[in-house]
C-alpha positions as CSV (number, residue, x, y, z in Angstrom):
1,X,25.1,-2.6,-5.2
2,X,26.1,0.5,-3.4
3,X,26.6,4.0,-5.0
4,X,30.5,5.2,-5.1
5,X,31.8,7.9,-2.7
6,X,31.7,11.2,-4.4
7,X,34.8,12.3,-5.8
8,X,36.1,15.5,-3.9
9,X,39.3,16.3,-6.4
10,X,36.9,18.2,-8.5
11,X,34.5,21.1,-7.1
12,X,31.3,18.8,-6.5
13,X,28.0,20.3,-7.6
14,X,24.6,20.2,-6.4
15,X,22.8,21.4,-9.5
16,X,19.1,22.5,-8.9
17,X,16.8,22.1,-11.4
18,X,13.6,24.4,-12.3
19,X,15.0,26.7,-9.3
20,X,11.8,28.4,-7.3
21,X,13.5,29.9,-3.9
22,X,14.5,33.0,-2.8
23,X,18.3,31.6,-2.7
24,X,20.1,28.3,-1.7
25,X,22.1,29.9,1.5
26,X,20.7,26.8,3.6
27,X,21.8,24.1,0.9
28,X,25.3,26.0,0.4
29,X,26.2,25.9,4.1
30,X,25.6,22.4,4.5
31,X,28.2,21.7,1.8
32,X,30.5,24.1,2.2
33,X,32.8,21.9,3.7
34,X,33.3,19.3,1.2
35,X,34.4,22.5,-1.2
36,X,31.1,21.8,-2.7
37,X,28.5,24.2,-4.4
38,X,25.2,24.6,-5.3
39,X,24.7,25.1,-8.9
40,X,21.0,26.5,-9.9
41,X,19.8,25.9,-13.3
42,X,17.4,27.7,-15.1
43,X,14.1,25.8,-16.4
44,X,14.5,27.6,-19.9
45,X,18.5,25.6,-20.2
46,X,18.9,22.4,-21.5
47,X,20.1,20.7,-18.1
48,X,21.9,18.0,-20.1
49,X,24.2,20.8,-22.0
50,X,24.6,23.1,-18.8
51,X,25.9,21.1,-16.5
52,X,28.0,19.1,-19.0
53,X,32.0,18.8,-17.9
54,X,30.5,19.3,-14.3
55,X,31.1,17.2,-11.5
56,X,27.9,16.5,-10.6
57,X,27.0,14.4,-7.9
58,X,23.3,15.6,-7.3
59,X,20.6,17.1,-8.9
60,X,17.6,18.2,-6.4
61,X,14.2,18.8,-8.4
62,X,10.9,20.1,-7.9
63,X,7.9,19.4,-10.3
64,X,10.5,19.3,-13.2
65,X,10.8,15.5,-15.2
66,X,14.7,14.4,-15.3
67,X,16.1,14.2,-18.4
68,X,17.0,10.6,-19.5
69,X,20.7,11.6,-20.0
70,X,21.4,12.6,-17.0
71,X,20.8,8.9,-15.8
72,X,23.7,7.8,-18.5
73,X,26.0,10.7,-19.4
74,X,26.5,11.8,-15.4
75,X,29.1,9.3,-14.4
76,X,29.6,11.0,-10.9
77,X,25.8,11.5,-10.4
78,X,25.3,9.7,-6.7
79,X,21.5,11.6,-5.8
80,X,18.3,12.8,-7.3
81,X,16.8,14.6,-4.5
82,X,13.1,15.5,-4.9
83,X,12.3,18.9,-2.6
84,X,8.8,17.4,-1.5
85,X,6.9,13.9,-1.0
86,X,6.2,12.5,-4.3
87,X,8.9,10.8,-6.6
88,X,6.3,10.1,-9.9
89,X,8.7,12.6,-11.9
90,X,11.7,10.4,-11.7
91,X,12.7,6.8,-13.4
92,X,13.5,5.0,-9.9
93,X,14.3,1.4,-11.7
94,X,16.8,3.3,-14.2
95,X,18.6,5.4,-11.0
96,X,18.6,2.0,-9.6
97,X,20.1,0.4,-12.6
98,X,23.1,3.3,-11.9
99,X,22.9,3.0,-8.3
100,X,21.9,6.4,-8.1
101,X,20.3,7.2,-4.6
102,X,16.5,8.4,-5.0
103,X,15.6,10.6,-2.2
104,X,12.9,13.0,-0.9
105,X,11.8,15.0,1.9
106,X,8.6,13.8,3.3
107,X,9.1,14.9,7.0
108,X,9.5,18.8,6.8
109,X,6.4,20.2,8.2
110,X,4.1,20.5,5.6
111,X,1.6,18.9,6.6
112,X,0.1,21.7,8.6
113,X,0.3,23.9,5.5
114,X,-1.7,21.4,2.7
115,X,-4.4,20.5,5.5
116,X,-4.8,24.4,6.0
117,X,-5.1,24.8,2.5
118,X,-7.7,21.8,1.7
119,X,-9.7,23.2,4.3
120,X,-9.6,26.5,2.9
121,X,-10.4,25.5,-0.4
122,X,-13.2,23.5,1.0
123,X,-14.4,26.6,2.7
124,X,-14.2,28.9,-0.1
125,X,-15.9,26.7,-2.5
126,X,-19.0,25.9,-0.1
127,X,-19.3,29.7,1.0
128,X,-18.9,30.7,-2.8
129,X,-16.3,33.1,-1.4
130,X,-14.7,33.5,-4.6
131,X,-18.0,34.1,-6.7
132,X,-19.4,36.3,-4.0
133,X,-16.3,38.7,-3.8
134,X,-16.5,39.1,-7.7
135,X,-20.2,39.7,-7.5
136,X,-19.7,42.1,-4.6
137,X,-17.7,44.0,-6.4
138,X,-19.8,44.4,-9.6
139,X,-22.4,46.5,-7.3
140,X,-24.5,43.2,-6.2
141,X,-26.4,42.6,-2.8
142,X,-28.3,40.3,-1.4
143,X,-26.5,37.0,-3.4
144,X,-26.3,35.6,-0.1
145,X,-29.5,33.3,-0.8
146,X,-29.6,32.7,-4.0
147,X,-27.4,30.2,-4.6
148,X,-27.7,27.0,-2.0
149,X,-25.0,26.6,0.1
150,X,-23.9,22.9,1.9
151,X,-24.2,22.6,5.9
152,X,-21.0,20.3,7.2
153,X,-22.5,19.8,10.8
154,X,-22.8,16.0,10.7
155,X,-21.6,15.8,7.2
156,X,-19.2,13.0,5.9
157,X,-15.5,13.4,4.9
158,X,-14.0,11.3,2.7
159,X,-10.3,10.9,2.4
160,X,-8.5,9.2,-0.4
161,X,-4.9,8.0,1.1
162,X,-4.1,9.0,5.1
163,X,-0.9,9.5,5.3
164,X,0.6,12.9,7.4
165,X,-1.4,15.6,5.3
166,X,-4.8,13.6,5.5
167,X,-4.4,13.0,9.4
168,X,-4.1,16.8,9.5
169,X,-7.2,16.9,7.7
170,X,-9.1,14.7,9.4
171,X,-8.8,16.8,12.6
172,X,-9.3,20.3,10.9
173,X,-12.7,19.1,9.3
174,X,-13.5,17.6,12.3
175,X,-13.2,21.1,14.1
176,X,-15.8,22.3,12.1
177,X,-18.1,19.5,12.5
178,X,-17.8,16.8,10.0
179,X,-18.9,14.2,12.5
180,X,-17.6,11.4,9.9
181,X,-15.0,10.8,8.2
182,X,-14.3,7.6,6.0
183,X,-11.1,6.1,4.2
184,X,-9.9,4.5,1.2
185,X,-6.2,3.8,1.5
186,X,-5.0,0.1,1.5
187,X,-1.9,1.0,3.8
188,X,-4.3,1.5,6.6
189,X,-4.0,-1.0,9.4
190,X,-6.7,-1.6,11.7
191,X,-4.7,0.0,14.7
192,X,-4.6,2.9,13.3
193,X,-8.1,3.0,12.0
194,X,-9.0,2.7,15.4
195,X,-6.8,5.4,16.9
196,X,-8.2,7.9,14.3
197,X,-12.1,6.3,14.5
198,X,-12.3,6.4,11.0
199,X,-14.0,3.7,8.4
200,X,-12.9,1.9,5.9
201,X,-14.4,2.0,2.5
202,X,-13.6,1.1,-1.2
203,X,-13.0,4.5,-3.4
204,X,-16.8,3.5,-4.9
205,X,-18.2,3.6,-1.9
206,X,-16.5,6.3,-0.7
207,X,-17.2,8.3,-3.6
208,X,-21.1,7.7,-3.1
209,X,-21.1,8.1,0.9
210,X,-19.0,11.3,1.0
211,X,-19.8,15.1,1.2
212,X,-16.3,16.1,1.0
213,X,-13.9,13.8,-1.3
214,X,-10.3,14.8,-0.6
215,X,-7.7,13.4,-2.0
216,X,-3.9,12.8,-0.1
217,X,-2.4,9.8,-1.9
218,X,0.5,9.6,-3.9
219,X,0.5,9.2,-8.4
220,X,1.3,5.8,-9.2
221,X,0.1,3.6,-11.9
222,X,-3.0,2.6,-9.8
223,X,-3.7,6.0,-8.6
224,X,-3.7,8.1,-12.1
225,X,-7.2,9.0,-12.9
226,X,-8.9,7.4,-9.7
227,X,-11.2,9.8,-9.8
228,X,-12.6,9.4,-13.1
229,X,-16.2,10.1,-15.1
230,X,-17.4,6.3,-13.2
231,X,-16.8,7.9,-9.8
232,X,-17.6,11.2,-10.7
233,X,-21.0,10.1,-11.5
234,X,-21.6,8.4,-7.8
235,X,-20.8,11.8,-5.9
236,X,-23.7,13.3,-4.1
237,X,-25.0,16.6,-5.9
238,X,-23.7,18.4,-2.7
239,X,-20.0,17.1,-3.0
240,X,-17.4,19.1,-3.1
241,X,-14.0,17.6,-4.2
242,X,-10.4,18.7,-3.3
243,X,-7.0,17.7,-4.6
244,X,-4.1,19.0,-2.7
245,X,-2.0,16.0,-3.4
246,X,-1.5,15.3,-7.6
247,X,-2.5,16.1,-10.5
248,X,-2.9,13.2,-12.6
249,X,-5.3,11.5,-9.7
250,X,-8.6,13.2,-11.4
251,X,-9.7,12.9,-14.6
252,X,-9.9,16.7,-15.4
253,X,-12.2,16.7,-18.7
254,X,-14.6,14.6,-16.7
255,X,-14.6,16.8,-13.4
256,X,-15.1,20.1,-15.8
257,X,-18.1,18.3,-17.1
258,X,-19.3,17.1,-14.5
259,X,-19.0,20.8,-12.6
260,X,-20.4,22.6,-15.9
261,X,-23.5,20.2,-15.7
262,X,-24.0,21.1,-12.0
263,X,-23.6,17.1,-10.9
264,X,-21.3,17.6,-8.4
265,X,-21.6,21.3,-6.1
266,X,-17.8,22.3,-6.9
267,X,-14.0,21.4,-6.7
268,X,-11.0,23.2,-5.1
269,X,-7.8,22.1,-7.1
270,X,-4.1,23.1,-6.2
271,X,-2.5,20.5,-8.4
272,X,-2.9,19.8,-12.2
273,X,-2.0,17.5,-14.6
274,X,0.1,19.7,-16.8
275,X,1.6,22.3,-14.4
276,X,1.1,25.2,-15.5
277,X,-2.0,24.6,-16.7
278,X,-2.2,25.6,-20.6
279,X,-4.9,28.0,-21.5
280,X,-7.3,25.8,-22.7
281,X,-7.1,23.3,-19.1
282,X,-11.1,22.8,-19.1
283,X,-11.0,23.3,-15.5
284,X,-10.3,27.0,-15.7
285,X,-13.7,27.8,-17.0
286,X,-15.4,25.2,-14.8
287,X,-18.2,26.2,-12.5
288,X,-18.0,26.8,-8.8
289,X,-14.0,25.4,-9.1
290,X,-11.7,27.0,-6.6
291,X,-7.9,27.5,-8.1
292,X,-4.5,28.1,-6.7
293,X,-1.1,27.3,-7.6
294,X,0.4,24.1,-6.4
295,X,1.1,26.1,-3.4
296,X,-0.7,24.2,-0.8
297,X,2.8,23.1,1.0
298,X,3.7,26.9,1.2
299,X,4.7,28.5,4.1
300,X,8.1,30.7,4.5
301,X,8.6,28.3,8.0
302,X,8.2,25.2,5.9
303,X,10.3,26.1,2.5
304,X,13.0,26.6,5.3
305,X,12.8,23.3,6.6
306,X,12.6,21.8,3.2
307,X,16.1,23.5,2.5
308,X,17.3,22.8,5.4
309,X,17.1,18.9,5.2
310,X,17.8,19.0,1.2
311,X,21.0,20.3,3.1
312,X,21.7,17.2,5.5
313,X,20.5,14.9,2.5
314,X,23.0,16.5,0.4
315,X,25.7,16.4,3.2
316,X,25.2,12.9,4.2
317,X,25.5,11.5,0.3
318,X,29.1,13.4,0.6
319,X,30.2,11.9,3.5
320,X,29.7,8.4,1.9
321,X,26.4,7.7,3.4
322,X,22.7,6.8,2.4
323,X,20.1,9.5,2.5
324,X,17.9,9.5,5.7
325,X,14.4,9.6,3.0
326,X,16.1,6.9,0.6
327,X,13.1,5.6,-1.8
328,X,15.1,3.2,-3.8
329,X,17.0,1.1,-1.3
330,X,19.1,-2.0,-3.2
């Protein structure tokens, strides 16, 4: 089964859904060409009813879940491109059913940026940098001591999945000392383990042996909640866990109570499992629990490059061909 060439007699549109960027100048250029346009969408519309008598041959997506009837009442819809690495937020066996492409962009640069920003969620929570700028401010001195605060000279890192971002890891925390770091990923081959000089290990053991449990693996069936109340519970006292990568991999009830009862030293979390986060997420009042935004991949050089191969993707799909980053193949 191969997806039909996109029809060109009516204006072909690349709708974006839950728009985020500054503009779409980068997309628009690429497409320009084919007399095709770019066609953002606004999260609070009904995506099914605004893009309805629309020739739409691709919708490109963030975080935002496709709507089921855009699989069936899209005819001319040929790509569902997903700005980013992860693809849990789209029904690849029904766009394979419709021999609709499933792409995403996996290769823009990023890596740098989430590696940066695990570390410096790591380094906030161990210095307390958060707590201590609040405290500062109320008139305190001294704090410095009175809360304990983990060495990492010769400390253990632990990295869930080691794909592109948790290779970037491995050498920042290695620049500041972590003189082990072990793996849990069963794509690793032993060539690679070896190039790297990493371990092996089992998420149990891994969850017992490191000081630093970061997590860099995709959300898939056998991935939600892999770091649960069980695994929780065979952390160190002095661990410090970090999720740059999805929401849905930690259990979040279990790591608020686990961080109110002082069994683990902290967390800094980018990603959630309900993004936002409503106002009663647990993890918001949690202990020692470094936020941010899901913005980890951030960087004005690396949305740029993100737009800039949603572009080509886009391009190639109207010139009859395959995505590069195709996740569905058939």
């Amino acid at each position: 089964m191969r997806a039909e060439a996109v029809s060109l007699e009516a204006t072909p549109f690349a709708a974006v859904l839950e728009p985020g960027y500054a503009d779409y100048k980068l997309e628009q250029e690429a497409i320009e060409p084919f007399g095709a346009k770019v066609l953002p969408v606004s999260p609070n519309q009904d995506a099914v009813s605004a893009l309805s008598n629309k020739n739409v041959f691709a919708v490109l997506i963030r975080e935002r879940r496709i709507d089921p009837a855009l699989y069936d009442d899209f005819p001319s819809l040929k790509l569902i491109l997903r700005y980013g690495v992860g693809v849990d937020n789209v029904n690849l066996k029904k766009a394979t059913e419709r021999g609709i492409y499933i792409a995403n962009i996996p290769d823009y640069g990023a890596e740098n940026e989430v590696s940066d920003h695990a570390l410096a969620l790591y380094l906030a929570v161990a210095r307390r940098i958060v707590t201590r700028d609040a405290e500062v401010r109320k008139g305190l001195w001294g704090i410095g001591q009175k809360h304990p605060v983990p060495g990492h000279r010769g400390a253990t890192l632990g990295l869930i999945g080691f794909g592109r971002i948790a290779r970037a890891a491995c050498q920042r925390f290695r620049a500041l000392g972590f003189s082990r770091v072990i793996v849990s990923d069963p794509n690793l081959d032993e060539a690679t383990r070896q190039d790297w000089d990493v371990e092996r290990h089992d998420p149990d053991s891994l969850c017992r042996e490191a000081d630093v449990v970061s997590l860099h693996t995709p959300l898939t069936p056998d991935t939600r909640n892999i770091i649960d109340a069980k695994r929780i519970a065979m952390m160190k006292p002095q661990t410090i866990l970090l999720n740059v990568s999805r929401g849905g991999l930690i259990d979040e009830n279990a790591l608020a109570e686990a961080l109110h009862a002082r069994r683990i030293f902290g967390a800094g979390i980018d990603v959630f499992q309900v993004e936002p986060p409503s106002a009663d997420n647990p993890l918001l009042g949690a202990p020692n629990a470094v936020l941010s935004d899901h913005c980890g991949w951030y960087s004005e050089a690396s949305v740029s490059e993100l737009q800039r191969r949603a572009g080509a993707e886009l391009a190639r799909v109207l010139r009859g061909l395959p995505p590069n980053n195709w996740v569905n193949p058939w």
